[in-house]
C-alpha positions in Angstrom: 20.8 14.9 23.1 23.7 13.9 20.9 26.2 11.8 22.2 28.9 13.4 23.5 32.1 13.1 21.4 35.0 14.7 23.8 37.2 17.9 23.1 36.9 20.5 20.3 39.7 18.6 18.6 38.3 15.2 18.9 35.4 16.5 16.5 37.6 18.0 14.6 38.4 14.4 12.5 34.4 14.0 12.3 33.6 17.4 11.0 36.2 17.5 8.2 35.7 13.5 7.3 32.0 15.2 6.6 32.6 18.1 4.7 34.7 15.6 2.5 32.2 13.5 2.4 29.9 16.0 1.0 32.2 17.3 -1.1 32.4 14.1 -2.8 28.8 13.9 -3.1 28.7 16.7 -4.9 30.4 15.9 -7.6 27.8 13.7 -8.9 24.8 15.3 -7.8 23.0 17.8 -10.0 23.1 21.3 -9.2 20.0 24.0 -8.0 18.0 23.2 -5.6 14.4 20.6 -6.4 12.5 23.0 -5.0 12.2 25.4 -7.1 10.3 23.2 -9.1 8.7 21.4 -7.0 6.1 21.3 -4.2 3.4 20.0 -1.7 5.7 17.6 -0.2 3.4 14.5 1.4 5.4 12.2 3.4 4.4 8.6 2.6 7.2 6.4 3.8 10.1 5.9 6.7 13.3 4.0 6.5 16.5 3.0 7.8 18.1 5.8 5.4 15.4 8.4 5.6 12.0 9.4 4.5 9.8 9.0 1.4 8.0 12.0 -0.1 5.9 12.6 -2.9 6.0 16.0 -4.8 4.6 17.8 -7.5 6.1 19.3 -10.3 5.1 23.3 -10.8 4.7 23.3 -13.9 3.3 19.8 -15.3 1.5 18.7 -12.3 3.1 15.4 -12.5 4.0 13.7 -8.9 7.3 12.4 -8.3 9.2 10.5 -5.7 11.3 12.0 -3.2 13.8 10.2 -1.0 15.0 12.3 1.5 18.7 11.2 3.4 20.7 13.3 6.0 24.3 12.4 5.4 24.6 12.5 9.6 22.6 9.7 10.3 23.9 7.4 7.8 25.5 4.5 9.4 27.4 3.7 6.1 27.8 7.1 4.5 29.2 5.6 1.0 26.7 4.2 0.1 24.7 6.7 -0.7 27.0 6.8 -3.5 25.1 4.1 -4.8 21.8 6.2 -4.3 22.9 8.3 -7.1 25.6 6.6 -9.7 23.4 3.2 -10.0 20.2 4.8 -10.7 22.0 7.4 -12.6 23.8 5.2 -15.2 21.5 2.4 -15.9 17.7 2.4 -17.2 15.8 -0.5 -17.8 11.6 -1.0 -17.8 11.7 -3.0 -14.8 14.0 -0.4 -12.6 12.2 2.5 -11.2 13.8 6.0 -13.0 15.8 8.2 -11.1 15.0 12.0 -12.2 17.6 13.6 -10.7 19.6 14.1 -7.4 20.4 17.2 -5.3 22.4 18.5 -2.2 19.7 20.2 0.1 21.6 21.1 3.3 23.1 18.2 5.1 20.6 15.9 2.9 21.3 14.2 -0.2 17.3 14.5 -2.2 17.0 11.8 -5.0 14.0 12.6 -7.2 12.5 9.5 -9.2 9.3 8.2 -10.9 6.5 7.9 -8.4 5.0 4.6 -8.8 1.2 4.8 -7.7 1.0 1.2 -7.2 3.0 0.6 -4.0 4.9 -1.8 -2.7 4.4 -5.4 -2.9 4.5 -5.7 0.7 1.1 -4.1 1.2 -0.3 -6.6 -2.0 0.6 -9.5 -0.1 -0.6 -8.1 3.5 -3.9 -7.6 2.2 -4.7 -10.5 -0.8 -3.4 -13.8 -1.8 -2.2 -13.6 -4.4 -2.8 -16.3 -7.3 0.0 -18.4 -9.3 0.0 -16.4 -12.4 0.1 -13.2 -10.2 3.6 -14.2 -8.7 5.1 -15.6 -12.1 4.4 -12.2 -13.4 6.3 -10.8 -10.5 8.8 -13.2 -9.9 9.4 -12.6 -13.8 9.8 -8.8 -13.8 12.1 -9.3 -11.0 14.4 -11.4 -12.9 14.4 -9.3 -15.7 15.5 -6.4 -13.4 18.6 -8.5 -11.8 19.4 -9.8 -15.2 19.5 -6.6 -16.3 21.9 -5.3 -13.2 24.3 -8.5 -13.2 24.6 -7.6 -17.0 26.2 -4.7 -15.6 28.7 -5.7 -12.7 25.7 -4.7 -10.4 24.4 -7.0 -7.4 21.1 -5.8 -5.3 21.7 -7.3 -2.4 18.6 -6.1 -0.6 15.7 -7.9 -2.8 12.4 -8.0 -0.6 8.9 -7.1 -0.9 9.1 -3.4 -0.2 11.9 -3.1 -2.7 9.6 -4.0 -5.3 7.1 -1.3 -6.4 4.0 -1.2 -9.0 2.6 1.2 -11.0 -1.5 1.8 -11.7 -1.3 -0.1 -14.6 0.3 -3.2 -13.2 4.0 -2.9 -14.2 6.2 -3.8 -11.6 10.2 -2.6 -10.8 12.8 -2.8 -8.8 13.8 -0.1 -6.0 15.9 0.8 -3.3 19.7 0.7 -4.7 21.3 1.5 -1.4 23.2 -1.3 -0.5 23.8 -2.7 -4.4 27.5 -3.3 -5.4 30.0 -3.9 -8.2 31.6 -6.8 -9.3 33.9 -7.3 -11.7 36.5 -10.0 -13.3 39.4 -8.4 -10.6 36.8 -8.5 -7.9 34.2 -10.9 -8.5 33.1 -11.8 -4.6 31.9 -9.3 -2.1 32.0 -10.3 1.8 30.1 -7.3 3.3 27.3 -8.0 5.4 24.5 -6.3 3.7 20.5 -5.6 3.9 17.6 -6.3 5.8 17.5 -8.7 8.5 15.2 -12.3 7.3 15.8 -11.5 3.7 19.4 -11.6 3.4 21.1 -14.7 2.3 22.9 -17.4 4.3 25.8 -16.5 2.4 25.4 -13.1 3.4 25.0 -13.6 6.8 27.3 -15.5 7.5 30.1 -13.6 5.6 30.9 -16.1 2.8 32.1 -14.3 -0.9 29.2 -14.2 -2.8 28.5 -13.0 -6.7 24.9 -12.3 -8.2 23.3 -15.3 -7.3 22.4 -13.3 -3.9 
């Protein structure tokens, strides 16, 4: 059961802080609803935001990715902000391509390229991978963060599963959740940020920090 949170009017700050919330949301999401366009929704994935679908598109038969996040159960509600606006605004052949984003309900559905590959994570659980193998990564990577920090953006949540592949052997960068701005009036960021054995000392323990995290 939920947890109790009082009298009617003790809910009442929670409730409006929501719709406000999702009100903001709005704003830079696209209008309709994805699924009129798309369907057979196959779960393939489960995180600390929400699930992973894949989906097809009606009419071209292409499958996409679809991340699916209730705005309840978000433990830091802005940023899904991030979710949206940084894949939005910036493209770049080692960044996975956000289609489009959508209000569906209490969930905020962002549709991007669906990268057949995987993640790295399951490469390295099952093979070893050879020098040549991990330069190619490590360089497509780099080419991804240069490509962000070019931009005011930091990751802050680099790790195997953020890294995805496609058939072919391309490899870009994912999961924008907890990236961040910087900029020449606020260079450093303090917030502690990501996933538990891949964050940075600096990170942890709450010293500024720029894009070399």
């Amino acid at each position: 059961p939920p947890p109790s949170w009082g009298s009617s009017s003790d809910q009442q700050p929670s409730r409006v802080s929501h719709e406000q919330f999702r009100a903001a949301l709005q704003l830079v999401v696209s209008p309709g609803d994805p699924r009129e366009y798309l369907d057979n929704f196959i779960k393939i994935g489960e995180g600390s935001t929400g699930i992973v679908c894949i989906a097809t598109e009606k009419h071209t038969g292409k499958q996409v990715a679809v991340k699916k996040m209730d705005l309840r159960k978000q433990q830091r509600r802005e940023l899904l902000f991030n979710e949206v606006v940084i894949m939005r605004d910036y493209h770049h052949e080692n960044v996975v391509d956000m289609y489009n984003s959508y209000l569906v309900g209490d969930e905020l559905w962002v549709v991007m390229e669906f990268l057949e590959g995987g993640a790295l994570t399951d490469i390295v659980t099952h093979t070893r991978m050879n020098e040549e193998q991990i330069a190619t990564v490590c360089l497509s990577v780099l080419r991804a963060l240069s490509y962000l920090h070019n931009q005011g953006v930091i990751h802050r949540d680099i790790k195997s599963d953020s890294i995805l592949l496609t058939s072919d052997g391309r490899i870009k960068l994912s999961d924008f959740g907890f990236c961040a701005q910087v900029s020449k009036e606020v260079p450093r960021r303090k917030s502690l940020v990501g996933t538990p054995y891949w964050m940075a000392p600096e990170v942890i323990s709450r010293l500024p920090y720029g894009t070399e995290v």
